[in-house]
C-alpha positions in Angstrom: -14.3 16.4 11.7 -11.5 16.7 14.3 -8.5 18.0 13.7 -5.3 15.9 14.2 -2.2 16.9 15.1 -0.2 19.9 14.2 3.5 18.7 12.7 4.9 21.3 15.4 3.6 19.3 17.8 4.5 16.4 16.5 7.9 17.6 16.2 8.0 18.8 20.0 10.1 16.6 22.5 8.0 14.4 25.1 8.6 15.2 28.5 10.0 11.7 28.5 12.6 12.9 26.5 13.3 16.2 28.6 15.0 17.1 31.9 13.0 19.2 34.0 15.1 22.0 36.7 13.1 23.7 39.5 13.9 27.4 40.6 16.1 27.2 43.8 13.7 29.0 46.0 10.8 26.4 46.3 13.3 24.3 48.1 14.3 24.0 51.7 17.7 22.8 52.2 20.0 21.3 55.2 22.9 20.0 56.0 23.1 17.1 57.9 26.6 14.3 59.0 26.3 11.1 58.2 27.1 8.5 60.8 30.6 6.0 59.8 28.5 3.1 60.4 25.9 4.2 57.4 26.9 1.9 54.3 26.7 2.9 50.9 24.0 0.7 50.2 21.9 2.3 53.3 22.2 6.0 52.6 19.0 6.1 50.7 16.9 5.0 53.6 18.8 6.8 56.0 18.2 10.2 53.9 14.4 8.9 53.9 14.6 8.7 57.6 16.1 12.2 58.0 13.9 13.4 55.9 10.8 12.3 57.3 12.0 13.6 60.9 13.0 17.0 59.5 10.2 17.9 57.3 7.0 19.4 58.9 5.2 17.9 56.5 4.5 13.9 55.6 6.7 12.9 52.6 3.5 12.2 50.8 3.3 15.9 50.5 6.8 16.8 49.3 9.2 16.3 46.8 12.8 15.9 48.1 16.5 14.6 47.3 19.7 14.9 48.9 23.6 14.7 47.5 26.1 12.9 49.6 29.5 13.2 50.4 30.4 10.1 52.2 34.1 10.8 52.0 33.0 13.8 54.5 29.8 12.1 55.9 27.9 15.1 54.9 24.6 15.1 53.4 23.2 17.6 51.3 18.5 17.2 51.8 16.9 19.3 49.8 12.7 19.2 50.3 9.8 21.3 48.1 6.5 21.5 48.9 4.1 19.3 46.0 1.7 21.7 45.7 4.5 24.5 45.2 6.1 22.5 42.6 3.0 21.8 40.6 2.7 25.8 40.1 5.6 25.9 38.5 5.6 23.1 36.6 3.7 22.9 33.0 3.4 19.2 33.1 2.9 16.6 35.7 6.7 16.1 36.7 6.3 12.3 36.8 6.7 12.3 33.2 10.4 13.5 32.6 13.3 11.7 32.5 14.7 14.0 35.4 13.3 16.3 37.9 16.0 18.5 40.2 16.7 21.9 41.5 18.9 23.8 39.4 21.6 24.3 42.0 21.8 20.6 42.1 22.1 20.9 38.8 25.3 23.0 39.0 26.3 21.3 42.4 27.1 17.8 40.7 29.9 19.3 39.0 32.0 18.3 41.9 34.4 20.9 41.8 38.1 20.1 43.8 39.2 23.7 44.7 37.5 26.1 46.2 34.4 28.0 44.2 31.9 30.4 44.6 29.2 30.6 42.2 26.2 32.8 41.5 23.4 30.9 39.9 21.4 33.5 38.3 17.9 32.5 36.9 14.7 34.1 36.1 13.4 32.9 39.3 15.7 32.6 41.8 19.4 33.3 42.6 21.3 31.0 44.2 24.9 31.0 46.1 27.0 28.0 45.9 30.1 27.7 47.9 32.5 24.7 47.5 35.3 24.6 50.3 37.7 22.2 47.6 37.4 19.7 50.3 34.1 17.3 49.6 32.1 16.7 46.3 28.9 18.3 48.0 28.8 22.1 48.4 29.6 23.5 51.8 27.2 26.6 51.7 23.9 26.9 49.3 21.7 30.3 49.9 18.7 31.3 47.6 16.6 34.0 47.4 13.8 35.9 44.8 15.6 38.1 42.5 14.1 41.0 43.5 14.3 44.7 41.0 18.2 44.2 42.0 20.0 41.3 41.2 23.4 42.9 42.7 21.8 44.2 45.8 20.4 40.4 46.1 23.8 38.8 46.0 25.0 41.0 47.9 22.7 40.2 50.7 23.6 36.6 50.2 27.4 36.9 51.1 25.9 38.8 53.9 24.8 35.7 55.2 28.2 33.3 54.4 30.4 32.3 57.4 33.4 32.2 55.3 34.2 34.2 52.6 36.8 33.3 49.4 38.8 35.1 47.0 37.2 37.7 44.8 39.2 35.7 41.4 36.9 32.4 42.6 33.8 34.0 42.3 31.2 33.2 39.1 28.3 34.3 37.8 26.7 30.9 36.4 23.5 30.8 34.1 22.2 27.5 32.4 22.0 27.2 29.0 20.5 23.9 28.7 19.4 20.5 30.4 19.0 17.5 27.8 19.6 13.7 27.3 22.9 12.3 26.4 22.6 9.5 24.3 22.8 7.0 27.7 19.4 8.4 28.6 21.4 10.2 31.6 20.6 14.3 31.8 24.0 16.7 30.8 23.6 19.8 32.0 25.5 22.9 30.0 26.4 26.5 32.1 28.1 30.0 31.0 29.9 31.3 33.0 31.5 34.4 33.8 34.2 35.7 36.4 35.0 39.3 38.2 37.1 39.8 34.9 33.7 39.5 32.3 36.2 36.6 31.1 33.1 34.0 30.1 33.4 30.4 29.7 31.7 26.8 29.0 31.1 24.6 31.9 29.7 21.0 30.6 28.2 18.9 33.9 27.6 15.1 33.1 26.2 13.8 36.0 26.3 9.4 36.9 22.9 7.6 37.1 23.2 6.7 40.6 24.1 10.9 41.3 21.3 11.6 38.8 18.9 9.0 41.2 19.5 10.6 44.4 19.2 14.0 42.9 15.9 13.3 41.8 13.1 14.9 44.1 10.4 12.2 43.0 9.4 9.9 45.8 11.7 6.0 46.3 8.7 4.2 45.1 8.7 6.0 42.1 11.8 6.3 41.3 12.4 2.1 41.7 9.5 1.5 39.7 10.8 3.9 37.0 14.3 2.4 37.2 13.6 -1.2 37.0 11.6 0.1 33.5 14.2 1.5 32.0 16.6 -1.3 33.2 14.2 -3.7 31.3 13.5 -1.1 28.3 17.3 -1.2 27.7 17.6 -4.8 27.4 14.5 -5.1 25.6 16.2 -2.4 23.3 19.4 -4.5 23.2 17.3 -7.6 22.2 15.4 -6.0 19.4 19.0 -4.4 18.0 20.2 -7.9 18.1 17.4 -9.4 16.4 16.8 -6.9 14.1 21.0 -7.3 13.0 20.3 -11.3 13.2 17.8 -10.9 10.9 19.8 -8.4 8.7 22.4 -11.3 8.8 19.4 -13.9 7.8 18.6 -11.6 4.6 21.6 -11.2 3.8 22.5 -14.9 4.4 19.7 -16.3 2.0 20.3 -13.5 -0.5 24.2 -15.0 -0.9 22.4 -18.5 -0.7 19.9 -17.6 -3.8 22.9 -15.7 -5.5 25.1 -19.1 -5.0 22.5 -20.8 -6.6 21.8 -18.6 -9.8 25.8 -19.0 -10.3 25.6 -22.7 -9.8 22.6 -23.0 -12.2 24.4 -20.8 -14.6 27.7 -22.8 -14.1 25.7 -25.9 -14.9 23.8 -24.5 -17.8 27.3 -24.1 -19.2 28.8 -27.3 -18.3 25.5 -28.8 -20.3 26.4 -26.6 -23.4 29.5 -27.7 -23.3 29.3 -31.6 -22.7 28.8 -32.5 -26.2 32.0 -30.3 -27.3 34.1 -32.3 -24.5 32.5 -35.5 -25.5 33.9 -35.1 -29.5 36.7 -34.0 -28.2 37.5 -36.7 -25.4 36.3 -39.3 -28.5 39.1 -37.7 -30.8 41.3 -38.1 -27.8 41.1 -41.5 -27.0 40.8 -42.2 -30.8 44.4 -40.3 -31.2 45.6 -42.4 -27.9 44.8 -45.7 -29.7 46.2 -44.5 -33.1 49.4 -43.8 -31.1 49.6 -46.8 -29.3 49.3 -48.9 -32.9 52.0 -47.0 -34.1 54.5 -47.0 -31.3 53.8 -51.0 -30.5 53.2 -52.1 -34.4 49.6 -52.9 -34.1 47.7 -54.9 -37.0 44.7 -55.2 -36.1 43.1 -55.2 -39.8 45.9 -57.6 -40.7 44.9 -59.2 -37.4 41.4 -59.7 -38.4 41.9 -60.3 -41.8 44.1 -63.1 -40.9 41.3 -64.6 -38.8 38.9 -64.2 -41.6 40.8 -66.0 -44.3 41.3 -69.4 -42.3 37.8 -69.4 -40.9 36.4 -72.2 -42.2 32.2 -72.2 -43.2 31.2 -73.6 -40.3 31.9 -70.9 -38.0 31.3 -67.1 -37.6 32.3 -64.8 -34.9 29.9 -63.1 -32.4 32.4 -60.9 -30.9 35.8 -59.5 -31.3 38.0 -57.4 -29.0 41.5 -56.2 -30.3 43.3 -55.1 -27.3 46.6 -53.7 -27.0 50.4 -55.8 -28.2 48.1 -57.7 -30.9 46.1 -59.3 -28.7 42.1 -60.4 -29.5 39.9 -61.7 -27.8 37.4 -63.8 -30.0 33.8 -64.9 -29.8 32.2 -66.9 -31.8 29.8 -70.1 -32.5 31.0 -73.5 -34.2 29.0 -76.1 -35.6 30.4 -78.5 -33.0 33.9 -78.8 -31.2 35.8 -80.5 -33.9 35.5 -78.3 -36.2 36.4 -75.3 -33.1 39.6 -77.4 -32.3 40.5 -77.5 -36.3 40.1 -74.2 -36.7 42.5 -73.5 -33.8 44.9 -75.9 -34.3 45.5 -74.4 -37.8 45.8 -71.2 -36.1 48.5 -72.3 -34.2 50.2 -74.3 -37.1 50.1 -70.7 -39.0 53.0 -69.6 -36.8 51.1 -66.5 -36.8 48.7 -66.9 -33.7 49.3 -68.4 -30.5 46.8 -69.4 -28.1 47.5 -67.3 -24.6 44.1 -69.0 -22.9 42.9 -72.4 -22.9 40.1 -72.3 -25.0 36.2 -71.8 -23.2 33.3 -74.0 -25.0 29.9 -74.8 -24.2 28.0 -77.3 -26.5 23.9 -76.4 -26.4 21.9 -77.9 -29.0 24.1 -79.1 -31.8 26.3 -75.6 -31.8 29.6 -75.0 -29.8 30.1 -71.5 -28.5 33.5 -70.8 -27.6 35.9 -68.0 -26.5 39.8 -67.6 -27.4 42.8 -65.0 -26.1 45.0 -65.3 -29.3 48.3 -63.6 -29.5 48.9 -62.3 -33.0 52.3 -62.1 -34.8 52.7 -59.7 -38.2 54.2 -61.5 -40.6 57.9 -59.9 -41.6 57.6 -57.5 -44.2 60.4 -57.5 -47.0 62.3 -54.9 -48.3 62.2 -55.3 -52.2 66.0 -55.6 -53.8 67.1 -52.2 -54.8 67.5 -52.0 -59.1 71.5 -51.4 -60.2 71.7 -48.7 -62.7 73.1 -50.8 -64.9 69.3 -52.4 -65.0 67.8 -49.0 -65.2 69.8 -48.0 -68.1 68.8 -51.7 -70.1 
């Protein structure tokens, strides 16, 4: 049975994920102007060219890259030896996010005045002179080491054509090289002056710098940028549809919630209705009771009325008192004579007075008929009041 994976190494960082910086002293480095009429957009291929024409070797057999200073027309070509930089390195270097030389490293800090630093490493030291004129530096020496580091420096400023003030000089050591959260490398230093007074320096170096710097070959580089062009925006797209489908969940969660309430509210409504249909009945009932009292409605003195001069040969279907003792009356006669009797007594009564002419229709031997009658209470009277005198008899 094989064993799988330790959690330490699943815990380790991919070389994807790292930044990988070269000792100094497998590089060779030069100096070279760059002609006015090079654009920005054709400095790449004019470092390839001087590179090519500089190098004893084919570029198939190096790794190199260069900082520029266009402002100065000065370019900085750095070139390493593949089989050189494969000694030193654990890993294939094609599998990092950045390969450079550590002086590089330190060099895109750009400083404006004028520096000296000592890059001191396991490996190499390296002396970096910045003039505080350009962004590339004006002087970069390396050597091994050696059993003494002093005596090595030394040796170095041996070499400088000009020299600067003992309060701009630095010892420099790298603390670390990692990913920011752009993908792009940061590089953090300590460093230290002729006074032991130590301090932070924090380099955060611009894709394109961070491209150029690279030592991997063009082809390789373009094939590895237009990849992590598209693995951004395919990033970008899955963060967008991973919030638009956040927004869907959360979308049909307020949709099914909306609809539990609306259930609920209709649940209740249903409970309800038979409460609100009583008590819109005892409404309208109390509407109707009002109206008969504020208008003097009669309507059983109405129908009574009606029902006392009916004669036998007719009976009502259908009777409708509506409002200012008004009805409207159905009903079936045994012909029209006896339907005009019946409502010329009503009208002789001098209590009922036809508002409609009257509607009849004669179908087999019967008379149907239909009447608007206005209806007039008879005037009550007010019963004498008894004398005392009467009361006392």
């Amino acid at each position: 049975m094989k064993n799988g994976p330790s959690i330490q190494a699943l815990l380790e960082t991919t070389q994807s994920e790292q930044v990988l910086t070269l000792p100094a002293y497998l590089f060779f480095i030069e100096t070279v102007d760059v002609p006015s009429v090079v654009n920005p957009d054709e400095l790449d291929d004019f470092a390839e060219i001087t590179m090519e024409s500089a190098s004893p070797f084919p570029l198939e057999h190096i790794y190199w890259g260069y900082l520029a200073d266009l402002t100065k027309g000065k370019l900085l070509l750095y070139a390493a030896h593949r089989d050189r930089v494969r000694q030193v390195a654990a890993h294939e270097i094609e599998a990092y996010a950045w390969v450079l030389p550590d002086f590089a490293a330190l060099a895109l800090s750009q400083p404006q005045q004028p520096v000296e630093w000592i890059l001191e490493s396991e490996e190499s030291i390296s002396l970096i002179q910045f003039d505080g004129t350009g962004s590339t530096p004006a002087t970069i020496l390396v050597r091994k080491p050696g059993d003494a580091p002093e005596q090595t420096v030394n040796m170095l400023r041996q070499q400088l054509r000009d020299s600067v003030d003992e309060h701009e000089r630095s010892h420099v050591r790298m603390d670390s090289a990692a990913l920011d959260d752009s993908g792009n490398a940061s590089f953090r230093f300590t460093t230290a002056n002729t006074a032991n007074e130590s301090d932070q320096l924090l380099v955060l170096p611009e894709t394109e710098q961070l491209w150029k710097a690279d030592i991997r070959s063009h082809e390789f580089k373009k094939t590895e940028k237009n990849a992590r062009k598209f693995g951004a925006l395919l990033l970008k797209i899955t963060v967008w549809a991973a919030a638009f489908a956040l927004l869907l969940i959360v979308a049909e969660g307020l949709l099914l919630g909306s609809g539990f309430w609306l259930q609920s509210r209709q649940n209740k409504v249903a409970q309800q209705r038979p409460i609100v249909d009583t008590i819109s009945e005892q409404h309208s009932l109390m509407t109707k009771l009002e109206q008969i009292e504020q208008n003097d409605l009669q309507p059983i003195a109405l129908l009574r009325e009606l029902n006392l001069k009916r004669p036998a040969g007719i009976h009502f279907t259908k009777a409708i008192v509506e409002g200012e003792n008004q009805i409207q009356l159905d009903g079936v006669a045994n012909n029209v004579n006896a339907m005009n009797r019946y409502t010329d007594m009503l009208s002789q009564s001098g209590l009922f007075k036809l508002l409609e002419q009257p509607k009849t229709l004669t179908r087999q031997g019967k008379t149907t008929f239909s009447l608007l009658l206005g209806f007039t209470p008879p005037a009550t009277t007010t019963p004498p009041p008894v004398s005392k005198e009467a009361t006392d008899a």
